[in-house]
Phi, psi and omega in degrees: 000135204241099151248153199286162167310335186281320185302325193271326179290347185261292141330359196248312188303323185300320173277342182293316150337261186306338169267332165296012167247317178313298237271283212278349155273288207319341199258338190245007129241034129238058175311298204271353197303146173276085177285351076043284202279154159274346171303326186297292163300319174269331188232108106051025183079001203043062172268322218300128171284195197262335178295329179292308176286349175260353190265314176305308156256007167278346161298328204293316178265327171290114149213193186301336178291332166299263175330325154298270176346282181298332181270357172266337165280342161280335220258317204259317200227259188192194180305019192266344163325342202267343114003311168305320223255264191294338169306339182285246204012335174242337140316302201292335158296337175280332165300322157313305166224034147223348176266318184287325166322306167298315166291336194253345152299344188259330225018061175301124137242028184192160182261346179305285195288006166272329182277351152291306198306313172281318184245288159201166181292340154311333168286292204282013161278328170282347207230325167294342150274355155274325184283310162319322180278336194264006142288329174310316189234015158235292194283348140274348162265020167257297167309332150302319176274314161317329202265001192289325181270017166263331164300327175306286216288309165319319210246340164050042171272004150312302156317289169329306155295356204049019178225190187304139191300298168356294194272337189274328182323298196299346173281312166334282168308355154272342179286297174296323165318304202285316180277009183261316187310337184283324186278335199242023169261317189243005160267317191088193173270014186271319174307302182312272183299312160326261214324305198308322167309302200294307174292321168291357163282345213273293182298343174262359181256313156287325162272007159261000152333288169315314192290325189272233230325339155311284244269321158348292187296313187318312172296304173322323177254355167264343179132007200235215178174135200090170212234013113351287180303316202288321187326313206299305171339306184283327151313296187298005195216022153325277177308353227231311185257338175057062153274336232217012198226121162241030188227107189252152181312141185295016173227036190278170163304168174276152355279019203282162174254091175316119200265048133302309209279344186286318176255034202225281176279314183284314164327286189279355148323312183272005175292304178295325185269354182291315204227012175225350187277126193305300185315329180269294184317331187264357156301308185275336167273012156274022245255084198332332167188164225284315181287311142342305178277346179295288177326300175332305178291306187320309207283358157314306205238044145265284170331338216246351185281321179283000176309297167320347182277328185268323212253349176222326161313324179273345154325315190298316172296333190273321187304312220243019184284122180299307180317341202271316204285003180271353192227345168301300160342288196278339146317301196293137150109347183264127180320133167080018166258120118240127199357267203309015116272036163221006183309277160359253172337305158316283172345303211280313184316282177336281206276337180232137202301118171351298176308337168255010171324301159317331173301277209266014167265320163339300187260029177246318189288309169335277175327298180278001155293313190295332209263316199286331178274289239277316188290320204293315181291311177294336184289324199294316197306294181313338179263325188266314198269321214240009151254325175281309194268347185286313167205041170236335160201087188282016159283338173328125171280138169335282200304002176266322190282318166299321169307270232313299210289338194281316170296306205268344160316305160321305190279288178330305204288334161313323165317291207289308148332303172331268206290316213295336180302340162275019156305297176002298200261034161234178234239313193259071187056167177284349171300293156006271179342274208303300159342292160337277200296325216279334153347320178282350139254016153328293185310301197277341151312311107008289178294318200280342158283286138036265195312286207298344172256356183264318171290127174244002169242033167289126161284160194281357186243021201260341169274338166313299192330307174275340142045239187321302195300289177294346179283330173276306174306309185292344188283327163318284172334284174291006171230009082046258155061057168286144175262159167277127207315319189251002170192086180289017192246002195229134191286144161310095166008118179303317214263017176276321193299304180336277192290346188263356178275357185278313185276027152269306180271009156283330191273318177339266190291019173276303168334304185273344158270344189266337167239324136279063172295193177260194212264336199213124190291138184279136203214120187282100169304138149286092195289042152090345187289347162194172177278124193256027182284100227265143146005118183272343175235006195295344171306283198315313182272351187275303160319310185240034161262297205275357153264010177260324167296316209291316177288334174295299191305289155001280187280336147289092200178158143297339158274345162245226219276002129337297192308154202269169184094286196235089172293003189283320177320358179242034180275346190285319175330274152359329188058062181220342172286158183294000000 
């Protein structure tokens, strides 16, 4: 995009507006906070209300690797991406009310140190150092790369510069490393969850932007006019691309989600990442009470049900914009590009008009700060209490465990820098990527929180066992790569490995509690840590978060607006026919 000077100075002030008012609110509301203690600095004093806690963590995972990610799989197959998405919702009601009671009945700050508490300290040493390394070096330089080819493309600064999309990437990512490393090296996690709330309104107002302004455009350039016309568009050409069918065949190809795998794979997958992931999981174990944090999660996954109009539809717009598909064209085939991650961004370029430009890379900039500090904070935790001061010096003091955690934030965010510009070059996108590898330690990680609260005779050697077990098999699995019986020419779904490895590592440790118990049963106290007094309405909003999914899935289905034959007929539904 070739813009002018008035233009670019005016995009330059807005945004620079709004993230100086994110920065000087996040500081003047934790003026007073003691960042000094580590409770203060890692769980926010365990302050957090419940609004706070559903805006921090629908940030922490919504960023540009979402928005890049999910709309280039719609953008490449249809509407099943969405999987992602309205599929949190029944995962994050399992945090409401069975994981998080338990953690905050304990007073977990970390899922590392609930897994000593339950089992030993080897355990919560092995799995805090496989956590540390793989945010170090996969879930930050991917929240680094996304958010770096969303700026390119907008801001086209490769062009600008004269120099290689490669090289204007790798500069990005030093540019978001270094301000996102600020909020969570010298604020902690009260810093951290402010700026998220505030970028998550800023994002949910920009990013339901896109889809009407897509569709807008979409009539425009097919012959029609109004974002009617782009509705209609997308109907009349149904039958024909099914783009818009968010229930895919059990033997589809990657990145489509086969949809067994929507109650199967993908379930017990969000299990780790909704209700075992540090980075998520520690909006809610700061939670001011046990009802607070109910709320956080729950009004999450209301939020996360709206995903599909931003995080996959205007993909479905991008697919059928003819200019994108003139400019997908002229692209393909150049090294270090890929397709299915530039859909977006073209989109964004396309569609929203130059005055409010500056806004919405500002609450785009929000985003990839909110993923990249909140993981960056979590690794800092997770490396000072339950590696550094657990064992290398459990003499440490707070104000030592905070330097610590602040060096070593660093050096991850330098890592990360490093790495993320060779994201580039792997093959089915970047949601893909990252989902895949992080797989290897789902299951067990999962399980070994699982085991200690469902099992009350699990031994203490029993998450090494499965491990072993799921590293060898998914590893087997991904180098492997068996096809399907009914379609030999396409690898068997990753997230098939999934399910089948979750009812492997239920009979494992059903197995090792029933035949190697320990000597003494294990039994989770309520050490005091908060008011554990539960959501006085959480059935009731729980109740109706899971029909409004059910109703999502529904109306993207061959029983809604999917169906092949005559689709215009359900514009009457609508009140949208002529």
């Amino acid at each position: 995009m070739n813009w002018s000077t008035t233009q670019l100075i005016w995009i330059a002030a807005t945004f620079l507006l709004f993230t100086v008012m994110v920065a000087v609110i996040s500081s003047w509301k934790t003026r007073g906070d003691n960042l000094e203690t580590a409770e203060g600095y890692f769980l926010a004093s365990r302050s957090l209300p419940g609004f706070v806690i559903a805006g921090s963590l629908l940030l922490t995972n919504l960023s540009a690797e979402q928005l890049v990610g999910l709309n280039g799989q719609s953008w490449k197959t249809n509407m099943g991406a969405i999987a992602w998405e309205v599929g949190s919702m029944f995962t994050l009601l399992v945090l409401a009310f069975f994981f998080l009671p338990n953690y905050l009945k304990i007073g977990t700050t970390t899922i590392p140190s609930m897994m000593e508490t339950c089992y030993d300290k080897s355990t919560k040493t092995m799995f805090s150092a496989i956590i540390v390394i793989m945010y170090s070096i996969l879930n930050l330089p991917v929240i680094l790369y996304s958010g770096a080819v969303v700026f390119e493309n907008i801001f086209d600064v490769s062009g600008m510069f004269g120099i290689t999309k490669f090289t204007a990437i790798a500069v990005l990512c030093v540019i978001i490393g270094v301000v996102g490393g600020c909020y969570a090296i010298f604020g902690g996690l009260k810093a951290v969850a402010v700026s998220d709330t505030i970028n998550g309104v800023g994002l949910l107002i920009g990013g339901l932007m896109i889809p009407f302004l897509g569709l807008a455009l979409l009539a425009k350039e097919t012959g029609g006019s109004g974002m009617m016309d782009g509705i209609r568009y997308l109907l009349d050409n149904e039958a024909e691309f099914h783009k818009l069918n968010a229930v895919n065949a059990w033997d589809s190809a990657q990145p489509q989600v086969p949809w067994p795998l929507i109650i199967t794979g993908m379930f017990f997958s969000n299990i780790y990442w909704w209700c075992c992931n540090q980075s998520f999981v520690q909006r809610s174990l700061a939670a001011k009470n046990l009802a607070e944090g109910q709320k956080g999660a729950i009004y999450c996954g209301f939020l996360k049900c709206l995903g599909p109009l931003y995080l996959v539809l205007p993909g479905i717009i991008a697919f059928y914009l003819p200019s994108i598909q003139e400019q997908m064209q002229s692209i393909a085939g150049n090294p270090g590009v890929s397709l299915m991650d530039q859909a977006y961004p073209m989109l964004v370029v396309k569609c929203v008009p130059w005055p409010v430009m500056g806004f919405f890379a500002a609450v785009m900039f929000g985003a990839i700060l909110s993923s990249f500090n909140s993981v960056l904070n979590s690794a800092s935790t997770m490396f000072t209490l339950d590696l550094y001061r657990s064992v290398f010096k459990p003499s440490a003091s707070d104000i030592e465990c905070v330097k610590v955690g602040k060096i070593y934030g660093t050096i991850a965010g330098i890592v990360a820098i490093c790495v993320a510009p060779f994201v580039s070059f792997t093959g089915n996108g970047i949601t893909t990527l990252l989902n895949s590898l992080a797989n290897f330690i789902s299951m067990p990680v999962a399980w070994t929180i699982l085991g200690a609260i469902v099992f009350k005779n699990i031994p203490k050697w029993a998450p090494k066992l499965i491990t072993v077990i799921d590293v060898v098999f998914y590893g087997a699995f991904l180098l492997i790569k068996p096809v399907y019986p009914t379609n030999p020419t396409e690898e068997i779904h990753y997230l098939y490995a999934i399910a089948i490895l979750f009812f492997v590592d239920w009979i494992v440790m059903w197995a090792c509690n029933k035949f190697a118990p320990r000597k003494e049963a294990l039994i989770l106290k309520d050490v005091g840590a908060v008011d554990m007094t539960p959501w006085k309405y959480r059935k009731v909003v729980a109740v109706i978060g899971i029909i409004l999914a059910i109703a999502i899935y529904l109306l993207l289905s061959p029983l809604g607006i999917a169906a092949s034959g005559e689709p215009t007929s359900w514009l009457g539904v609508w009140g949208i026919a002529s």
